[in-house]
C-alpha positions as CSV (number, residue, x, y, z in Angstrom):
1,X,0.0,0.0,0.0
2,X,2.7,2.7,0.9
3,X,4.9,1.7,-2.6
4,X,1.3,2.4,-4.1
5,X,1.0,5.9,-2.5
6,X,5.3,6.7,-3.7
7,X,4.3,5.7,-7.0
8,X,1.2,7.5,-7.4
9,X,3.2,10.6,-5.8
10,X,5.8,10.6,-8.1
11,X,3.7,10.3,-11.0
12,X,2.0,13.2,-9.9
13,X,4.9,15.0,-9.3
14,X,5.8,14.2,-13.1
15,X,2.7,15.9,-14.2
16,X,3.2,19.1,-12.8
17,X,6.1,19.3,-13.7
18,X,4.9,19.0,-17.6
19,X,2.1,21.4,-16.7
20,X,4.9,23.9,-15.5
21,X,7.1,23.4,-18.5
22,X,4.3,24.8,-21.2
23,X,5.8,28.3,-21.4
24,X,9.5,27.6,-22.3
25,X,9.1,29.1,-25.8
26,X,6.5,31.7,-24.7
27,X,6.9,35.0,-27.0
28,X,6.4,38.6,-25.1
29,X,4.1,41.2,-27.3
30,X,6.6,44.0,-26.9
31,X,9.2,41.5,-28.2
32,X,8.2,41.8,-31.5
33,X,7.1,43.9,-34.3
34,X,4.0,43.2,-36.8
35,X,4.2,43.8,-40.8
36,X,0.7,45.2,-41.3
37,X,1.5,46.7,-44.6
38,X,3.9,45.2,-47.0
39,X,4.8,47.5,-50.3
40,X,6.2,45.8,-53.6
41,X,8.4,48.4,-56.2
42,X,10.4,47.7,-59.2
43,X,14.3,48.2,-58.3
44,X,17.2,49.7,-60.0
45,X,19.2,46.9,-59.0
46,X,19.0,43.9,-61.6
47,X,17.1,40.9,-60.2
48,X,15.9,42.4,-56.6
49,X,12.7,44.4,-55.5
50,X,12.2,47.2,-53.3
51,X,10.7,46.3,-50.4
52,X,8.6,48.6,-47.8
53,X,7.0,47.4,-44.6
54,X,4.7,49.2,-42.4
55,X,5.3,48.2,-38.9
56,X,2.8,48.5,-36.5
57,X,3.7,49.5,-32.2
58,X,0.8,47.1,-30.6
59,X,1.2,48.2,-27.5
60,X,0.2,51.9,-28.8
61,X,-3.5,52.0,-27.8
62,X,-3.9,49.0,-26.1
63,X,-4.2,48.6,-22.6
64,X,-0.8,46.9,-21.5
65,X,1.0,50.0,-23.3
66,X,-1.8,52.6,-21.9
67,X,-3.0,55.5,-23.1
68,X,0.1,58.0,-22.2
69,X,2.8,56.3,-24.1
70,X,5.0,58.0,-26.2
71,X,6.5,55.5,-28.5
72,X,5.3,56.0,-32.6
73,X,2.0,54.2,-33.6
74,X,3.8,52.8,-36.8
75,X,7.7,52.6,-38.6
76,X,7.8,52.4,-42.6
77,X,11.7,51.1,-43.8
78,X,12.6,50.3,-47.2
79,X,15.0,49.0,-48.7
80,X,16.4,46.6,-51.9
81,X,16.4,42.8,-51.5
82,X,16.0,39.3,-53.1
83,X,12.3,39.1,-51.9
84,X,9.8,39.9,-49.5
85,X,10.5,36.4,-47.2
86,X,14.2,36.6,-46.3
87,X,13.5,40.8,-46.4
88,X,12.7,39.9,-42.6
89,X,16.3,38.8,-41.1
90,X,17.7,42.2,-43.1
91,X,14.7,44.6,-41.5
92,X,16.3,43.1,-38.4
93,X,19.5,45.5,-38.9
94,X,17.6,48.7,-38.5
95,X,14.5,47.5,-36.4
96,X,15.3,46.0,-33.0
97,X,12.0,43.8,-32.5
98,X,11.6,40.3,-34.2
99,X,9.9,40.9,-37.6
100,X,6.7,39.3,-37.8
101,X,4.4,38.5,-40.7
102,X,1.9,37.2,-38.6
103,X,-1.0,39.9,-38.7
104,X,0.6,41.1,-42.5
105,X,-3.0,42.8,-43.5
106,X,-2.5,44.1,-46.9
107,X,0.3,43.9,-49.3
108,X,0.5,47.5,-51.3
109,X,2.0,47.0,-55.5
110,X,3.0,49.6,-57.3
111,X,0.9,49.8,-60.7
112,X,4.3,49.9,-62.6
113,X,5.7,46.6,-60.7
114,X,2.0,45.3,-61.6
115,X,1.9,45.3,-65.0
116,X,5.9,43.9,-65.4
117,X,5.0,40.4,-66.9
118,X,7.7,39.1,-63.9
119,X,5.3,40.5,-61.2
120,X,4.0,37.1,-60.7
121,X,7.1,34.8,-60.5
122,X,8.4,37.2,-57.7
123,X,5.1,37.3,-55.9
124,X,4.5,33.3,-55.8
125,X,6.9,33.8,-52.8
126,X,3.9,34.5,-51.0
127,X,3.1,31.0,-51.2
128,X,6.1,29.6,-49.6
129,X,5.8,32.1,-46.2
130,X,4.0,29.9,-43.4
131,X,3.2,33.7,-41.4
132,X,1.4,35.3,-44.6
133,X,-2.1,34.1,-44.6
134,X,-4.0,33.7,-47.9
135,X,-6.8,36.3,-46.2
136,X,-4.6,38.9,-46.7
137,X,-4.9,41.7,-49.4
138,X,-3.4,42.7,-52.6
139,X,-4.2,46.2,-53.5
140,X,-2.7,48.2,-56.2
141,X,-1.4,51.8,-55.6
142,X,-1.0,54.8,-58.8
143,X,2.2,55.8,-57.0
144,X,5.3,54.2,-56.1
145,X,4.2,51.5,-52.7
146,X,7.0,53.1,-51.0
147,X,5.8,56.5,-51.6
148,X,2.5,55.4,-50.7
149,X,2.9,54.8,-47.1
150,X,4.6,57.6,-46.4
151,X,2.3,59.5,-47.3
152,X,-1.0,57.8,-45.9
153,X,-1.1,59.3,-42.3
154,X,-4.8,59.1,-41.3
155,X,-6.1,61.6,-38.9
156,X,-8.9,59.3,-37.5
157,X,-7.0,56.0,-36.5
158,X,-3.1,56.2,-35.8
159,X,-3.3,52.3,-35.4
160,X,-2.2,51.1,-38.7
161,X,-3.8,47.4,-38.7
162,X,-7.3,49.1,-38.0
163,X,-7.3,52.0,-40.1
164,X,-6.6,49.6,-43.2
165,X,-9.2,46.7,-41.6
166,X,-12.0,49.8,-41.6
167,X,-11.3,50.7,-45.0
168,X,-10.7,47.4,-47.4
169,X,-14.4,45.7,-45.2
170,X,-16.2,48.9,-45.6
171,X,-15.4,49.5,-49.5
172,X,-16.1,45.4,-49.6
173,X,-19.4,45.4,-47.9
174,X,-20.7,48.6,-50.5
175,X,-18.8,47.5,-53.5
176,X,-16.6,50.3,-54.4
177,X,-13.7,47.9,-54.5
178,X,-13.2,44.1,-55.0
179,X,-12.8,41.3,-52.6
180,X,-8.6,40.9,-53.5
181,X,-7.4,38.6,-51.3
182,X,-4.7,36.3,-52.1
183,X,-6.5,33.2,-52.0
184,X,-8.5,34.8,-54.9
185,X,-5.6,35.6,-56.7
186,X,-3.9,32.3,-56.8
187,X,-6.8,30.3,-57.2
188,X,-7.8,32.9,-60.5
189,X,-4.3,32.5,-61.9
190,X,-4.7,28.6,-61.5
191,X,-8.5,28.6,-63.4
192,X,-6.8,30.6,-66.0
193,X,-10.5,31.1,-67.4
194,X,-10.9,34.4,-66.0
195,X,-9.5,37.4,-64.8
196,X,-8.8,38.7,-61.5
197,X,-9.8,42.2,-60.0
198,X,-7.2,43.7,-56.8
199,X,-8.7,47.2,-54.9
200,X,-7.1,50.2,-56.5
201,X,-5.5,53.0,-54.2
202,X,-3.8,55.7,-53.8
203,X,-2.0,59.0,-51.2
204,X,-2.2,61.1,-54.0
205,X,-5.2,63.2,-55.4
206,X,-5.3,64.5,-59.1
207,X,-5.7,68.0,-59.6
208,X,-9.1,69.9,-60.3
209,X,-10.4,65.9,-61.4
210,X,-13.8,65.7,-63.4
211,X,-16.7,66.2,-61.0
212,X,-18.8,62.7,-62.2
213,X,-21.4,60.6,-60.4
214,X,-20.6,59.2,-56.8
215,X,-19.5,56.0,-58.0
216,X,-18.0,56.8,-61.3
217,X,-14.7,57.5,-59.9
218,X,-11.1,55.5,-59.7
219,X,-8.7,56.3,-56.9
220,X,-7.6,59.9,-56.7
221,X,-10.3,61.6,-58.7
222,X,-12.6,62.1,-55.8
223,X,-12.2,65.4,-55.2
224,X,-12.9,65.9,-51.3
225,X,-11.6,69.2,-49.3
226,X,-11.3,69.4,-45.6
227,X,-9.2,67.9,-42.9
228,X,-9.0,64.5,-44.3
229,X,-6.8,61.8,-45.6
230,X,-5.8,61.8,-48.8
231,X,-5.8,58.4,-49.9
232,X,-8.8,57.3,-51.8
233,X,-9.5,53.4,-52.1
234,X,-12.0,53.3,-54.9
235,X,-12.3,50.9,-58.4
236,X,-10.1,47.8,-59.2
237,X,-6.9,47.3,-61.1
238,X,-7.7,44.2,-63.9
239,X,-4.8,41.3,-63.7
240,X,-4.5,38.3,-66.4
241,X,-2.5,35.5,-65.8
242,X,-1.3,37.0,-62.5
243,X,-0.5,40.7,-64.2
244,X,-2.6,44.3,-64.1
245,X,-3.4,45.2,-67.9
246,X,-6.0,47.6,-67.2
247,X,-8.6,49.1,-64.9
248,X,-12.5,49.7,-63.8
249,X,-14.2,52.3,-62.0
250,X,-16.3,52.2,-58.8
251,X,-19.9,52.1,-60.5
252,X,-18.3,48.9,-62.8
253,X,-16.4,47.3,-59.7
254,X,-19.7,47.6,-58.3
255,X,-21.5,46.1,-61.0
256,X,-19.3,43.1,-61.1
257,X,-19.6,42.5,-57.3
258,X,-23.3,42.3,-57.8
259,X,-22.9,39.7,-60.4
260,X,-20.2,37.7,-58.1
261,X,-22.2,35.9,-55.6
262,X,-18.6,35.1,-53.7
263,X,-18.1,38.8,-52.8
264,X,-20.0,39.4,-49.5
265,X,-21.6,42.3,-51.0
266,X,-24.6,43.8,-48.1
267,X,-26.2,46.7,-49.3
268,X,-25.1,49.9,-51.3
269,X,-26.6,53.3,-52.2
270,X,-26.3,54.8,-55.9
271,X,-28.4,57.2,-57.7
272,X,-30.7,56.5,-60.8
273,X,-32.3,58.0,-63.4
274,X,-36.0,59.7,-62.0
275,X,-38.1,58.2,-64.6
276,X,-41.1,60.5,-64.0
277,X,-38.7,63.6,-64.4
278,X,-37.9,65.4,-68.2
279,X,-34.6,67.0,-66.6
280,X,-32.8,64.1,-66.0
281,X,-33.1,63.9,-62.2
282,X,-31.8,61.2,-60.4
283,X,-33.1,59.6,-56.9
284,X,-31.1,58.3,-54.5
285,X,-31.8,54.3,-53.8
286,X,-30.3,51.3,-51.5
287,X,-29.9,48.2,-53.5
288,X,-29.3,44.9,-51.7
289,X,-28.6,41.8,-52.6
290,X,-30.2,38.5,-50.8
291,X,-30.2,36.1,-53.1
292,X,-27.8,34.3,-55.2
293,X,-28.0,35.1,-59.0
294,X,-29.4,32.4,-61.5
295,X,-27.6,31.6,-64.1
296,X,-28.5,29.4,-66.9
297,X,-26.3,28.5,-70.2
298,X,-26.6,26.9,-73.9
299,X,-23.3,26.2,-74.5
300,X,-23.5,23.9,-77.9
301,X,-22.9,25.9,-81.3
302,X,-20.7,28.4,-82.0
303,X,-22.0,31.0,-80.1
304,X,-22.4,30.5,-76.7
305,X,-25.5,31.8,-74.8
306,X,-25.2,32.9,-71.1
307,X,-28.6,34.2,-69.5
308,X,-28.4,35.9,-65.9
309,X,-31.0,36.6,-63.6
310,X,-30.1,38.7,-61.0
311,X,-33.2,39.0,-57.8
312,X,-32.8,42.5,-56.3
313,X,-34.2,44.7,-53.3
314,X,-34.6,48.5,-53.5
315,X,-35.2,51.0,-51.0
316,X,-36.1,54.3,-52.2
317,X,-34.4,57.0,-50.4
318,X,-35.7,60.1,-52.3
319,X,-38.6,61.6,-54.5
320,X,-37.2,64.8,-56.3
321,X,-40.2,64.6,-58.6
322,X,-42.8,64.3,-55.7
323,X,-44.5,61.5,-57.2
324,X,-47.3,59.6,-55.6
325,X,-46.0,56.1,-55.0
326,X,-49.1,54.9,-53.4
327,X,-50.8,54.4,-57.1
328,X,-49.9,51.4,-58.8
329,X,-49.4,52.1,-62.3
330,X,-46.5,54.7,-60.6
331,X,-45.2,51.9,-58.7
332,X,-44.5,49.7,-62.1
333,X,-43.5,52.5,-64.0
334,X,-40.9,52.8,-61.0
335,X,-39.8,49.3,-60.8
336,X,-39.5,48.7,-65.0
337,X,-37.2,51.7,-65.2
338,X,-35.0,50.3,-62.1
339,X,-34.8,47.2,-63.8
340,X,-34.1,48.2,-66.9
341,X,-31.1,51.0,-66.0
342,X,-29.5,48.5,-63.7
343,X,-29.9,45.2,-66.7
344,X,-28.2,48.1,-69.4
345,X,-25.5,48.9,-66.6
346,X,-24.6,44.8,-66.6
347,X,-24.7,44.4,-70.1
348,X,-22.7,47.0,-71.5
349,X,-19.7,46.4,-68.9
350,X,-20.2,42.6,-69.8
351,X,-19.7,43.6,-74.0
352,X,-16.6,46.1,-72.6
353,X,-15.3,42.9,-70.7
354,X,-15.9,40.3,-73.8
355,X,-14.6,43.3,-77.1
356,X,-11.8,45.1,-74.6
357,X,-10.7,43.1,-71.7
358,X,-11.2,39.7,-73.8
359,X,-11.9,37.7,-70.2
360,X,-14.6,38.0,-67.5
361,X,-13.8,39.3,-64.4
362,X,-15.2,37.2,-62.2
363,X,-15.8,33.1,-61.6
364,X,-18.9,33.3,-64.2
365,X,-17.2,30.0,-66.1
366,X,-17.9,27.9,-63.0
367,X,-21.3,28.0,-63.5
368,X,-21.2,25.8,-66.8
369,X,-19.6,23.1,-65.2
370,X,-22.5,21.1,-64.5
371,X,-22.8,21.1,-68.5
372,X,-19.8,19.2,-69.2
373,X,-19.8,15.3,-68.5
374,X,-16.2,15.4,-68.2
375,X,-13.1,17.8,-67.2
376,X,-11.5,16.8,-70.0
377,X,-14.5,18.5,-72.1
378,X,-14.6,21.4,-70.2
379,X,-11.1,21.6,-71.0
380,X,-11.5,21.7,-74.5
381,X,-14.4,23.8,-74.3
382,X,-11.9,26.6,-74.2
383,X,-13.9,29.1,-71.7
384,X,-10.9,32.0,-72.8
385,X,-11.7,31.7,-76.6
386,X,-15.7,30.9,-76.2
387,X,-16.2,33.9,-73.8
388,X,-15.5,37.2,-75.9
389,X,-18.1,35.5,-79.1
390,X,-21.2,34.5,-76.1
391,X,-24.6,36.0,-76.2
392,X,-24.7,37.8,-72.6
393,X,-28.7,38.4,-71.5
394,X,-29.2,40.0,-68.3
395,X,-32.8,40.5,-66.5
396,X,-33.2,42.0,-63.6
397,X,-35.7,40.8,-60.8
398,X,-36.8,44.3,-58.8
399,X,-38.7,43.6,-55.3
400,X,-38.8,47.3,-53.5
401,X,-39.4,47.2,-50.1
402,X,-39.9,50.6,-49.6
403,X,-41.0,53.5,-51.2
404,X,-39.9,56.2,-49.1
405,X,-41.6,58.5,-46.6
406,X,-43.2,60.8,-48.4
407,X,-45.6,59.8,-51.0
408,X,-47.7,63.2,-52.4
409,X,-46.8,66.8,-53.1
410,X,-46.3,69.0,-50.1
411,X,-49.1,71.6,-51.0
412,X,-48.2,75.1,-51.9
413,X,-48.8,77.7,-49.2
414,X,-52.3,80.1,-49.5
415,X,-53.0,77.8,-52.2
């Protein structure tokens, strides 16, 4: 009985001494420092990049560093190297916390290092990085990366990794810019039946830009004044085959979002054409998306025929003509000239895509899948060759939910 009672001692001796051995290779927060931004340039050196990273302080604004510290919210170095992985042991010579790629958040390309036809060899790296996380986004900049940093100071939120979380969910959810993450980019250059779209930025804002419609805008044309940031994230840059050949503004990044049932797309607010008004008015509406689009194709022949039917809500958010919505025969009148602006909008970006981009820029060729017995005769089905001679017909199911508060003319006063 008492050997019993040794053994059982020391056995339990044993485990707590495991237990107390679980934080040998513990890591301290303040020991290291996080890569939320990570900028891509074309060198002047032969066979090397320039590489910029945006290191975030995460004790600045948290509670363990409190809210009186002094230390900077951020550090942006850069310098030339081989790539972006072993980049992190030669940061380490200027920067005296351990690198980190863990919480990388966005990586920032120039649009000159975009469009080199080597963009994508040197950006597979990414691939081979167990820190970098295939969430993370790939955003395009007008300016130099490097350049871009330094000059995006927002005046809202100092912390780095928020500021750019805010921004790249927010223009998602509305549809101003694309849903560019890498996972999307790798798995588009592997389909190599479509094209890919990546967010479009910039720090810098054009002078006295073209006033247009609020969503007809690429970065840097919106012309805001005030005490604001300048950097604009609006439209999309176009890639093929992993490199940027051209680009599309917000109103047509929007329009492909809609038609992309993968982009988690809520609701968004445009303005239309007031069909009850002769001086071309425009009301403001909120169009959301519930439903996934139908799709339907007749793929045998020589010219393909692709029909879309896209199932849409509206919320009407202004009268300017003071119409009564309460009749019915307004009410159609209403809905037909929703559906038929919004199934125009579609179709001629979908002919620009098929005559001028040559590709579609979204997963459309997955839906004719289920048409094909066989891979191998989807394969030969050729989706790149098929696409730019298809018969594209988009209709538009309108449901509004709401017409609006007002209803009648306000009545004239004495009258």
């Amino acid at each position: 009985m008492q050997k019993t009672k040794t053994l059982f001692k020391l056995w339990l001796f044993c485990v707590m001494v495991c237990l107390l051995s679980g934080c040998w290779d513990r890591e301290e927060l303040e020991d290291k420092s996080y890569v939320i931004g990570l900028g891509l340039d074309h060198s002047k050196e032969k066979d090397k990049i320039k590489v910029t990273m945006l290191l975030a302080n995460p004790e600045v604004g948290s509670m363990q560093g409190g809210g009186g510290s002094t230390e900077k919210p951020r550090e942006i170095i850069t310098f030339d190297a081989n790539d972006f992985i072993a980049a992190k042991a030669t940061a380490n010579s200027v920067i005296s916390r351990n690198i980190s790629y863990e919480l990388l958040r966005i990586f920032v390309v120039s649009e000159e290092f975009a469009r080199d036809p080597m963009f994508p060899t040197t950006f597979d790296e990414v691939l081979k990085d167990k820190e970098i996380r295939l969430n993370s986004y790939i955003a395009v900049s007008k300016e130099k990366a490097s350049q871009y940093f330094l000059k995006n100071k927002p005046r809202m939120e100092t912390r780095p990794h928020k500021y750019f979380q805010f921004m790249v969910d927010h223009g998602i959810e509305n549809g101003l810019i694309p849903d560019s993450n890498l996972f999307r980019y790798f798995n588009t250059i592997e389909r190599g039946s479509d094209l890919f779209l990546a967010m479009y930025t910039t720090a810098k804002r054009q002078k006295n830009p073209e006033i247009k419609r609020e969503d007809e805008y690429t970065a840097g044309e919106l012309n805001a004044t005030g005490e604001l940031d300048n950097t604009q994230f609006i439209g999309s840059a176009v890639f093929k085959n992993g490199v940027m050949f051209d680009t599309l503004t917000g109103q047509e990044t929007r329009t492909i979002n809609i038609l992309d049932d993968t982009t988690n797309i809520k609701d968004i607010l445009v303005n239309m054409p007031d069909p009850f008004s002769d001086k071309k008015r425009q009301f403001a509406a909120r169009i959301m998306k519930t439903e996934n689009n139908k799709v339907k194709m007749n793929l045998k022949g020589i010219t393909p025929k692709i029909f879309i039917n896209i199932p849409l809500q509206i919320e009407v958010m202004s009268n300017p003509s003071m119409v009564d919505f309460s009749k019915e025969k307004n009410q159609q009148i209403l809905k037909k000239s929703i559906a038929d602006h919004i199934a125009k909008v579609n179709e001629d970006l979908l002919k620009k895509t098929q005559t001028k981009f040559k590709g579609i820029p979204y997963p459309l060729p997955l839906y004719s899948k289920k048409y094909f017995a066989t891979i191998q005769e989807y394969k030969k089905f050729n989706w790149a060759k098929a696409y730019p001679r298809a018969d594209i017909k988009v209709k538009v199911d309108i449901t509004i939910v709401d017409y609006g508060n007002r209803t009648k003319k306000a009545k004239r006063l004495g009258g």
